[in-house]
N, C-alpha and C positions, 0 to 999 in steps of 0.2 A: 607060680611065677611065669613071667613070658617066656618062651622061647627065645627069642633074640635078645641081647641086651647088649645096649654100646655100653654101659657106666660100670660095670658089674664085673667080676672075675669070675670064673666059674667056681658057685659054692659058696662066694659071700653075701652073706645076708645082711639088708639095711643097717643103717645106723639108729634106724623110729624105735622108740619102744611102745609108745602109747599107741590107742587103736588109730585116731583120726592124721596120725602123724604119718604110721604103715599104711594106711590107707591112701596118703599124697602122696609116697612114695611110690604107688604102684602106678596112680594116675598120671604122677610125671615120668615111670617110665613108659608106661601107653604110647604118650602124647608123643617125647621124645622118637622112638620108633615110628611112627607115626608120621612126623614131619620132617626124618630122615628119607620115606622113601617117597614122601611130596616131594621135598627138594631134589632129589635124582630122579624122578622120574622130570621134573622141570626142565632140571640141565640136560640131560637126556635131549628131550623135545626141539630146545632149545640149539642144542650143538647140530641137529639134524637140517636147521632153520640156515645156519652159518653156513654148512657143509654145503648147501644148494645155491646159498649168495654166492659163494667164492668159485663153483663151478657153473657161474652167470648161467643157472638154472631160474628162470622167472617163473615158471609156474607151479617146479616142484617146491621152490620158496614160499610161493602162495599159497599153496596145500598145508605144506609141515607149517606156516604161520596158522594155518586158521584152526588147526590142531590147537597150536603153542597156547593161545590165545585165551581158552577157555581153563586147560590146565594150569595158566600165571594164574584168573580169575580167582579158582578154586583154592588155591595155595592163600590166595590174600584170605577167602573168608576163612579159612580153618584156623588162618592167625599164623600163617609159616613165616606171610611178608606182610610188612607194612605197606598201607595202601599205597605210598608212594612209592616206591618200591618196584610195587606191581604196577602201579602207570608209567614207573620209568624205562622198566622193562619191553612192556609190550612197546611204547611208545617209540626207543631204540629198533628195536627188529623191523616194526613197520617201515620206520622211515629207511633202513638199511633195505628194502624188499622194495620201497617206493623205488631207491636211486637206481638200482637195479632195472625197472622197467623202463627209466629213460637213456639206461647206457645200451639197450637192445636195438 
């Protein structure tokens, strides 16, 4: 079994009896963990992104976005976000880091 499990109590075992049934259950826990710590490390990124808008920081916004930028990226292909999602996202902080450089 994994180490970490959000679904799970310690010591309970699946509900699959059959092989290929056990065997999704373990891929949906993978995956699950998996796209637990895509999306925080996301929000993470992200809050750092805010943190710099609101202390009219223009270039440390510019940095932690070109960070942000590629980790939204990654999250859509692994399938965390839908592509929309991931365009609404980036597309939001940019334009929040754009107004930013004409209130300086």
């Amino acid at each position: 079994m994994l180490k970490k499990s959000i679904n799970k109590k310690k010591g309970e075992e699946p509900l699959a009896i059959h092989q290929s049934a056990l065997k999704r259950a373990k891929q949906n826990e993978k995956r699950s963990v998996r796209n637990l710590h895509i999306r925080s490390t996301v929000k993470s990124s992200v809050k750092k992104v805010r943190e710099a808008i609101e202390g009219k920081d223009f270039e440390g916004a510019q940095k932690a976005l070109a960070k942000v930028i590629p980790l939204i990226q990654k999250a859509r292909t692994k399938g965390v976000y839908h592509r929309n999602t991931s365009s609404r996202k980036i597309s939001r902080l940019t334009r929040e880091v754009n107004a930013l450089k004409g209130q300086s």
